[in-house]
C-alpha positions in Angstrom: -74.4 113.4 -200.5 -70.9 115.7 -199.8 -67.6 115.2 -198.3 -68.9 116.3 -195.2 -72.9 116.6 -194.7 -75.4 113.8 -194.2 -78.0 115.5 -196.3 -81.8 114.7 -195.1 -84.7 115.6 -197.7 -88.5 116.0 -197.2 -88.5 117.0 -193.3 -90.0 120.4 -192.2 -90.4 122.7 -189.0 -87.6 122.3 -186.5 -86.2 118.8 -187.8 -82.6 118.4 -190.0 -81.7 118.4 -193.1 -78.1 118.6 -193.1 -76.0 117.0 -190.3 -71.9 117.4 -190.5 -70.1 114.2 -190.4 -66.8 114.0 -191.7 -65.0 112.0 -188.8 -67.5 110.5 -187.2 -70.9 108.8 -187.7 -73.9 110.6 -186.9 -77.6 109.0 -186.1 -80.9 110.3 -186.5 -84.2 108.6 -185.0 -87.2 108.4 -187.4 -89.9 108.0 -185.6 -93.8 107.9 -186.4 -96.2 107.3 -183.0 -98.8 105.3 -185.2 -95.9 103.1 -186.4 -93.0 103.0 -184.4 -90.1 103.9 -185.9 -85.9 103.5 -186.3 -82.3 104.9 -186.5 -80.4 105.4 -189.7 -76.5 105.5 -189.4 -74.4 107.7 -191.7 -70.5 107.8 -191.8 -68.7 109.2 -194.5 -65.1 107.1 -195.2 -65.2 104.9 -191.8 -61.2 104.2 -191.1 -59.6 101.5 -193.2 -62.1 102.3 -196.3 -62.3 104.3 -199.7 -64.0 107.4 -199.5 -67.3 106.7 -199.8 -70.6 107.0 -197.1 -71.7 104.4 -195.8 -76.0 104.1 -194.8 -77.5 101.5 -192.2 -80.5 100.8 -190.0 -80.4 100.2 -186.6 -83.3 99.0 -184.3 -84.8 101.8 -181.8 -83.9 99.2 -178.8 -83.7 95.4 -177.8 -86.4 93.1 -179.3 -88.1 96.5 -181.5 -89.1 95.3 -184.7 -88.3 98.0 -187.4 -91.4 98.8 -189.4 -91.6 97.2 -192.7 -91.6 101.1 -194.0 -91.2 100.8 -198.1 -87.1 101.8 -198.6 -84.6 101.9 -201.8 -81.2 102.2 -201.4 -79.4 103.6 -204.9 -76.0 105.5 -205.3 -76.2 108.8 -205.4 -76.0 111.6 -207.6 -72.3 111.2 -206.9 -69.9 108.1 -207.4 -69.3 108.0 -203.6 -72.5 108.8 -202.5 -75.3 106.2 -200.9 -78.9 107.3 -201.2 -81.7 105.8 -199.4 -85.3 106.6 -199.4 -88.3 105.9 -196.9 -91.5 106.5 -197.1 -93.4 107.1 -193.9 -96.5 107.9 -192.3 -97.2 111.6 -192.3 -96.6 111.7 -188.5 -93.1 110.8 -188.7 -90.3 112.9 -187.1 -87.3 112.9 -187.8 -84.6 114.5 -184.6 -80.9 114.0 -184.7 -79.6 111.5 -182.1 -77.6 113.4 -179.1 -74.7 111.4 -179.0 -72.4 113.2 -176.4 -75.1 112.6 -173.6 
């Protein structure tokens, strides 16, 4: 959603909404204990690209199926800007992925 911030909407209490990115990708786990859950992947401009973000999916580990959660992906309100929603259960969380440990 910026040049620098992996912007997360519709979280509350201690969980993120804004993550800074700007060289380097960041993850954050979804996870819901009634459903399982997943990882979604933001990197803004990856080296060799245009300046755009780039969104994915990744599986929580081997062999876990990712929950067939309803998802859209659209561009943003910018030209360079990927937007994807997911609707979850109401026990999802959603905690940024530690990635120096």
């Amino acid at each position: 959603c910026s040049d620098d911030l992996f912007e997360i909407d519709g979280t509350s209490g201690d969980e993120p909404d804004e993550i800074g990115c700007w060289d380097h990708p960041e993850v954050v786990k979804v996870h819901s204990p009634s459903e399982g859950g997943l990882h979604v992947v933001a990197c803004y401009a990856p080296k060799g690209s245009v300046g755009c973000w780039a969104i994915g999916l990744m599986q929580l580990d081997e062999d876990v199926e990712i929950p067939s959660w309803p998802m859209e992906w659209k561009i943003g309100g910018r030209g360079y800007s990927v937007e994807l929603t997911l609707t979850v259960p109401d026990d999802a969380v959603v905690s940024k992925v530690d990635q120096d440990g």
